[in-house]
N, C-alpha and C positions, 0 to 999 in steps of 0.2 A: 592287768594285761601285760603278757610279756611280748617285747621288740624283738623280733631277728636282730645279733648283733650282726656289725660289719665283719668284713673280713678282717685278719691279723696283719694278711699281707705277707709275703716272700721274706720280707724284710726285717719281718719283726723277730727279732730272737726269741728263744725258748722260754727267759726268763721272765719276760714282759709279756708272756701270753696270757695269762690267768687273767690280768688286769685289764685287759680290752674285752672279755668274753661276760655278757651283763646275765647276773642271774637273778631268778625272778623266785621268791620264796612262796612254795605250798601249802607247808606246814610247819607251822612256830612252834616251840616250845612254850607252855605257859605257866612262867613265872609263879603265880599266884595262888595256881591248882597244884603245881605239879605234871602235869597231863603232858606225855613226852611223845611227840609221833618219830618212829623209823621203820627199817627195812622198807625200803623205795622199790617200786617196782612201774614201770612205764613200755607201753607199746600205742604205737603207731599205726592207725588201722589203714591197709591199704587201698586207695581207692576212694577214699575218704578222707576230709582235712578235720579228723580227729586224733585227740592224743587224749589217753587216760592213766592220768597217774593214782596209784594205788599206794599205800602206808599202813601202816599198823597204829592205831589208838593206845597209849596204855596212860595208867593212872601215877606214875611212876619211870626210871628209866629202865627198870628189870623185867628181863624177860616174861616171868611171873605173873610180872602185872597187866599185862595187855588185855585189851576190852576187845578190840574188833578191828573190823579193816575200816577204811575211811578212801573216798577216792575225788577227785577233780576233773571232771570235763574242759579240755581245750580244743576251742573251734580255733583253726587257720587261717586271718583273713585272706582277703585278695592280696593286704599289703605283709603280708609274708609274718604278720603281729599274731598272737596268739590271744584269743579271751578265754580266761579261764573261767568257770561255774563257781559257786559256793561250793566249799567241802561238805559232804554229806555221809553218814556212816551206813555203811552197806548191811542193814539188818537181816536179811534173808541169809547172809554169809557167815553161818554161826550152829553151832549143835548145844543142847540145853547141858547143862551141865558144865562148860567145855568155854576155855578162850582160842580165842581165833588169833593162828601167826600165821607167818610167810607166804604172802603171795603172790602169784603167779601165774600171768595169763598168757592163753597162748588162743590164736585166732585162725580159723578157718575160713580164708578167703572163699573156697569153691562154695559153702554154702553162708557165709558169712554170722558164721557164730563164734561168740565168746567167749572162749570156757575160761573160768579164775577158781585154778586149783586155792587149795592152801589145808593148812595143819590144823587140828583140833584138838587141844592138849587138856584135858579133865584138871578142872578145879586151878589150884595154883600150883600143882606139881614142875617142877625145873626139869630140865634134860640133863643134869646129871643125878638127880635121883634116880630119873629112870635108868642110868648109865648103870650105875650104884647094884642098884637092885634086878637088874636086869629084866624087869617088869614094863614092858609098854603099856605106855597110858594115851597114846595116840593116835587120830584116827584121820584116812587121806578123805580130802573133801573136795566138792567143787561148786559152785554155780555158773547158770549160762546166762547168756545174754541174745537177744537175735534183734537188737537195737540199738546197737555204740553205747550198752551201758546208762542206757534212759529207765532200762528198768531190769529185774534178775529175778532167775529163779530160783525156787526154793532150792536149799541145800540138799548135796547127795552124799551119801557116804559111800566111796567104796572100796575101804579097806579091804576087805574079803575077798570081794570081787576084782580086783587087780591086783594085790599083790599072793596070795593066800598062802600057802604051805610058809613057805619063806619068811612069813611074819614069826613065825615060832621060835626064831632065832633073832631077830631085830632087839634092841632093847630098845629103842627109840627111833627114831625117821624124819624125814622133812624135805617140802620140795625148794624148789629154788635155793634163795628166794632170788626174784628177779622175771626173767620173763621164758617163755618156751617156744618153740619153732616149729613151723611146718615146713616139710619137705618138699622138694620139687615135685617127685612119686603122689604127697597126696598123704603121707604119712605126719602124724602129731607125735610131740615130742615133748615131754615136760622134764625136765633136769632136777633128779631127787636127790639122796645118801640117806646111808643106812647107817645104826650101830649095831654093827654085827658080833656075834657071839662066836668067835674062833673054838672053844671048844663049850662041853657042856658045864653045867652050872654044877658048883659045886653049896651042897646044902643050900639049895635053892637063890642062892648068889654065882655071881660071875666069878670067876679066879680073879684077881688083881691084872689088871694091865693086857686082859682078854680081850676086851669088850674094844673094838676098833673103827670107825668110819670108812665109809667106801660109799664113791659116787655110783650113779645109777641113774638109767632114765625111765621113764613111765611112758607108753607109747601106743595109740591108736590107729589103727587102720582101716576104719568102717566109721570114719568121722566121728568120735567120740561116743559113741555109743557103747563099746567096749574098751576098756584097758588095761594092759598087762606091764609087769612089772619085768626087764631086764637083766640081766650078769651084771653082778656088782664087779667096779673094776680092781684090778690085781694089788693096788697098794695103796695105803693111807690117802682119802680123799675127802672131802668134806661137801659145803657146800659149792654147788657148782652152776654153769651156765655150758649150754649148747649151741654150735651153728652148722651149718651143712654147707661143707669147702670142693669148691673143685679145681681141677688144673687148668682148663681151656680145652681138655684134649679127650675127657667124656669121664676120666675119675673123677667120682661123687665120693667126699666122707663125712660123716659127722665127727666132728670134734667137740672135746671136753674138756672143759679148763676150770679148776677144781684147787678149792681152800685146803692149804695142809700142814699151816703153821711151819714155824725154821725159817730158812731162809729164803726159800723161793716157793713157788705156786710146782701143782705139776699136769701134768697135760696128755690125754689120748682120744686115739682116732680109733672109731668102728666104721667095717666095710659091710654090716646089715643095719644101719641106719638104728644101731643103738639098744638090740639085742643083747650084744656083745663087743668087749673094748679089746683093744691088741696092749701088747706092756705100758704103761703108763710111763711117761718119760718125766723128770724134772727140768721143769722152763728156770733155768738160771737165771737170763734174764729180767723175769720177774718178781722183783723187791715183794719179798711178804714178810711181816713183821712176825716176832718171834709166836707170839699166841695166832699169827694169823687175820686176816680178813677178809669178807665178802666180795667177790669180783665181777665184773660184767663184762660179755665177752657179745661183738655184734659182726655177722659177715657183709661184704656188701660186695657190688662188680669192681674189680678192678678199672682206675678213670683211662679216659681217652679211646675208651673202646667200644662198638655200639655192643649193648647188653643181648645177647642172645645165648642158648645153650651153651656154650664152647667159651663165655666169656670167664675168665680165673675169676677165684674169689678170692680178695685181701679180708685181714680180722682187725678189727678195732677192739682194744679191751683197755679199760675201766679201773684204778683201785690207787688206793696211797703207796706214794714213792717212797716215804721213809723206810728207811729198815729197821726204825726202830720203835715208831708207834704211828699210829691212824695220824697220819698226817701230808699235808702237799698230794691229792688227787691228780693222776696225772693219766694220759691216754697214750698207750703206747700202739703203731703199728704191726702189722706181720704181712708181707707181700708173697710170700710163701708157707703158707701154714700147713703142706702138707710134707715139711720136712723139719730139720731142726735147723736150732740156733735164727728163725728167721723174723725175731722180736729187735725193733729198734728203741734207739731209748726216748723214753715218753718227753710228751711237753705237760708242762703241769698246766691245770686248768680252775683250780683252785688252790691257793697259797694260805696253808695252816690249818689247822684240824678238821680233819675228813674220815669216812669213816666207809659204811655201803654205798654203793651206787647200780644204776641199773638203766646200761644205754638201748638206741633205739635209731636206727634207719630209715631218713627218707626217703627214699628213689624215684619219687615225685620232684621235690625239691633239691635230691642231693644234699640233704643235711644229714649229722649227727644230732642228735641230742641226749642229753645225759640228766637224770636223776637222781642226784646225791644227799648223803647228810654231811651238813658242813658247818661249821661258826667260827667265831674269830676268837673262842675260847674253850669250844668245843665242839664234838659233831654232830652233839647233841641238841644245838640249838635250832635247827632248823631243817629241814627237805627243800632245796631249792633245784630248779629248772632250766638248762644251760642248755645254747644252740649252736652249733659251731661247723664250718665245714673243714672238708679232708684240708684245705693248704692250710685251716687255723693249726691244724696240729703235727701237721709236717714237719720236719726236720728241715733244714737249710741242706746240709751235706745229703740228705737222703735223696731231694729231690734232684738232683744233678745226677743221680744214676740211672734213670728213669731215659 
């Protein structure tokens, strides 16, 4: 059972915040087997005092080896305490032949369904084989839910049917991983990338150093019955996460914040809800270590303001502050995300090996909460469960400008 922590307090500096924030572990590592769970993925159903977090099984810590998805039911009490379920592996979320990664739910409030995309990768083929050989071995999947996840339906495949012509050039794909969003409009949004094939194959191979990543979203507007696949965006993008920003003043944008390896993350906005992106900007900002990694990115109201149409929207996002490897998890703000430069610097939220995460919005409670991999020797050892609100990760100097 995990506790709401207390607050940090005004007071507490940035260094000392990690250590007041209690995390509650979902998924161990097991020593004995081997059996490595990651890629976190958590949402918040709204309207309901549920939370489902979702991970990948593998037999091993290599991509390779992954078994399936595995997920956790947490009910909300009244005392703000959360009861978690026994982890269970989600058998219906899987194609024969085929391991199951990355996933990534995204939920339909108007009629309260739950779709959990994810990836189906034939046999033990790695993604850069596929890279390699510029042969896809991959197929986009989903299952639903119309019960917080008490029970799922059979697997869909619909590679063909959402993405189609455009797969001819993919050498590999993947959604999230992490979680997807619904629009004010009514529109679904799942945050995918591709490796795309800049020119043709030469003797049935990629040229060297062709084959390139590009974010992309997969997106619904007939409530999941249909899905089509987006404009990849203009420059090196990997995986990524979605939120829907607006001013106060009736601009709506989807924004995209996307893995790119080097030194920082990079970041863009589409004004058709993720059709199509405008130039991709680099978030200097934000500390990405040299290979890169997984980020989570969540919008919520800006505080002190009754929540209605016209109310701004602030971003919380997610990911290791080191610059130089998966380390110190930290949450940094943005109070203006529909311009630049408007990323503060993070409070870390866990101190020492960290790695994915994948945050989530109350507006019920007004909390954050975060689903990371994290251990004291690795961030391998563990998926733990962290609650925090907007002052836990506030800045001192930030909040005076307000």
């Amino acid at each position: 059972m995990g506790k709401a922590p207390s607050k940090a307090g005004r007071g507490a500096g940035a260094e000392g915040r990690a250590e007041l924030l209690v995390k509650t572990t979902l998924f161990r590592q097991e020593s004995s087997s081997g059996v490595t769970y990651r890629i976190p993925s958590l949402v918040r159903l709204p309207g309901a005092p549920w939370y489902l977090a979702f991970a990948e099984k593998r037999s091993s810590p290599s991509d390779s080896d992954a078994i399936g998805l595995v997920m956790r039911r947490g009910q909300v009490t009244e005392d703000a305490s959360i009861q978690w379920s026994p982890c269970e592996e989600l058998s219906s979320a899987r194609l024969p032949g085929h391991r199951t990664m990355n996933p990534c739910p995204v939920y339909d409030d108007n009629t309260q369904t739950l779709f959990l995309f994810f990836i189906c990768v034939r046999g033990h083929v790695t993604e850069q084989h596929q890279i390699r050989t510029g042969h896809n071995q991959t197929r986009l999947c989903r299952v639903t839910s119309g019960d917080r996840g008490a029970s799922w339906s059979a697997a869909e495949d619909l590679t063909e049917s959402a993405i189609g012509k455009p797969l001819g050039r993919w050498a590999t794909f993947g959604v999230g991983p992490g979680h997807g969003v619904r629009l004010a409009a009514g529109r679904l949004v799942v945050p995918a990338y591709a490796y795309y094939e800049r020119v043709n194959c030469f003797c049935l191979f990629p040229l060297p150093f062709t084959v390139q990543p590009r974010a992309l979203s997969v997106y619904s507007d007939d409530a999941g019955r249909t899905w089509h696949a987006g404009q990849l965006l203009g420059a090196v993008s990997c995986e990524c996460e979605m939120a829907e920003v607006t001013d106060g003043e009736g601009t709506s944008r989807l924004y995209c914040n996307a893995r790119r390896g080097g030194s920082c993350r990079v970041e863009a906005l589409s004004r058709d809800s993720g059709e199509h992106f405008e130039e991709p900007r680099k978030a200097k900002a934000l500390a990405e270590p040299r290979h890169g990694c997984q980020g989570s990115v969540v919008g919520f109201p800006a505080p002190n303001r009754s929540e209605s149409a016209g109310t701004p929207t602030w971003l919380a996002f997610s990911h290791p502050t080191d610059k130089r490897r998966r380390r110190d998890l930290g949450v940094y703000l943005n109070r203006t995300p529909l311009h630049r430069s408007g990323w503060e610097p993070p409070v870390v939220i866990h101190r020492g090996p960290s790695g994915y995460s994948d945050l989530a919005y109350d507006r019920d409670l007004r909390r954050f909460s975060c689903l990371l991999e994290c251990g004291e020797h690795s961030e391998l050892e563990q998926i733990a469960f962290i609650s925090f609100t907007l002052d836990d990760i506030r800045q001192t100097a930030s909040e005076e400008r307000e």
